[in-house]
N, C-alpha and C positions, 0 to 999 in steps of 0.2 A: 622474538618479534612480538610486537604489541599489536594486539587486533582491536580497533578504536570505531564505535558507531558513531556517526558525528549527524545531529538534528542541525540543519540553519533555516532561518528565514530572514527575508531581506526585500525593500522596495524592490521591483523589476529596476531591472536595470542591464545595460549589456557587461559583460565581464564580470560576472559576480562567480560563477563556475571555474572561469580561468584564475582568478585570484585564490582559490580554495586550492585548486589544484598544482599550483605553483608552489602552496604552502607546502604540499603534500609532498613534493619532490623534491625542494627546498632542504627536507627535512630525512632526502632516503628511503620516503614512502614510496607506497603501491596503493593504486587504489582499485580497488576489487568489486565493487557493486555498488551502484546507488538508482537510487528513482527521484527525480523532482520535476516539477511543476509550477505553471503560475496559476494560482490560484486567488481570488478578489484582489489583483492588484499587487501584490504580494509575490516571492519568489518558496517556494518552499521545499527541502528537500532533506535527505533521508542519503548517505553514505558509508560506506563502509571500507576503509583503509587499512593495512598492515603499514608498521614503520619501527627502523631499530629500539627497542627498552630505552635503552639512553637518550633519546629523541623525542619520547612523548610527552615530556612537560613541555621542553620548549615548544615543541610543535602547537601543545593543546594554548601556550600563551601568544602565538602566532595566530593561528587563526580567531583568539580571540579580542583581538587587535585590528579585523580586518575590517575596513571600512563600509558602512550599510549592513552589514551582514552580521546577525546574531546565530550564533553557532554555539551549540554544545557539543562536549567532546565525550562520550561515555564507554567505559571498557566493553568491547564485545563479551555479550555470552557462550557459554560451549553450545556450537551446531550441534544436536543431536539426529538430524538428519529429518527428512521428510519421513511419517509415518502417516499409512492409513492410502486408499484407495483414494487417487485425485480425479475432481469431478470440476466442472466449471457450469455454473450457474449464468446466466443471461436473463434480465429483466426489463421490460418495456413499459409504460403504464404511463395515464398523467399524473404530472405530477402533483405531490399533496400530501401531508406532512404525516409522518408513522411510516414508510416506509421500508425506511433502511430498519428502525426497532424492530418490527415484527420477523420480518426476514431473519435478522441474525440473532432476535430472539428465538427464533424457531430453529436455528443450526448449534446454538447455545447451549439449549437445552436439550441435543444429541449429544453432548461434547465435538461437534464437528468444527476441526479450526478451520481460520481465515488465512489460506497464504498470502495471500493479494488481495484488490478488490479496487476498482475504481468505478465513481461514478460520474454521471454529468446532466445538465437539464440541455434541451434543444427545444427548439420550436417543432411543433407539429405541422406536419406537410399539408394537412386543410385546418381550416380553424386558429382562433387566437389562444390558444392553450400551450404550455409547456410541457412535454412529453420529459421520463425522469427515465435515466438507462443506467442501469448497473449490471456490470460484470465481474464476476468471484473467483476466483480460484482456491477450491476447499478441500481437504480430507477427510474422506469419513470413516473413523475406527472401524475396526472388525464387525462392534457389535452391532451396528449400522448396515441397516439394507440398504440401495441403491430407488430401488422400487419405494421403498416404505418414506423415504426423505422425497421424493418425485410425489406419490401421493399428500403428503403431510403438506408439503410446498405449493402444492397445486389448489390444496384446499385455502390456503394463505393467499394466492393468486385470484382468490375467486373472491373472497371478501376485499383485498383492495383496488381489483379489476385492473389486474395488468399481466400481462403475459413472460409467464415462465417457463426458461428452459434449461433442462436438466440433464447434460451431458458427461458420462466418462471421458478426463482428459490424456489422451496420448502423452507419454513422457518422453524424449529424448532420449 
């Protein structure tokens, strides 16, 4: 079996999901994990499909024929599994531009990766300001305290004045 990442983006539009995933059965597949979004206007999304060796050319020249929708097809890499203690970050603040840099420069330079992470702007509930909310899902190696990235992040929170939280995330 071929395990295939497939990147598309595409005008919004309704059926743009169903016509990928049509391809994907079309073709014998399974499709195993994805995340998407509309994002400015735009469809955007991120899948991950198993489908027979002998099927993944035609397939990858199927979906790249689909209508609206630009899709890359790229061989998955080897899982080597989650490592390292998972924590989930939560961020509040207005918003205003450096943000996200500091932040995941400051998780960067732990070697702490990013499993996840979305973010979004909202309106603030008094005032005409945009409020900026990011939530992470990250691992922090061995040689990573818990405490010491909570301290280091808090002192990050103070200079761009937005409220962080730094929690151990429960695994399944």
């Amino acid at each position: 079996m071929a395990q295939l990442l497939l990147t598309l983006i595409g005008d919004d539009r309704e059926g743009l999901v169903a016509s990928l995933s049509q391809a994907v059965l079309a073709h014998g597949g399974n499709w195993q994990e994805s995340q998407m979004a509309r994002l400015g206007g735009k469809f955007a999304g991120i899948a991950l499909v198993d489908l027979p060796d002998a099927k993944a050319n035609a397939f990858t020249a199927a979906v790249g024929a689909l209508d609206g929708l630009d899709v890359t097809v790229t061989p998955a890499g080897e899982d080597v599994g989650a490592v390292g203690l998972p924590v989930t970050l939560h961020l509040v603040g207005n918003d205003h531009t450096g943000i996200v840099s500091e932040v995941t420069t400051a998780l960067a330079s732990r070697a702490i990766s990013i499993d996840e992470m979305h973010t979004f702007t909202r309106p603030a509930p008094m005032g005409d300001t945009m409020l900026f909310e990011a939530v992470a899902q990250v691992r922090l190696p061995k040689s990573v305290e818990l405490e010491g990235l909570r301290d280091a992040l808090e002192s990050i929170a103070d200079e761009l004045m937005v409220d962080l939280e730094v929690d151990e995330t429960l695994e399944d």
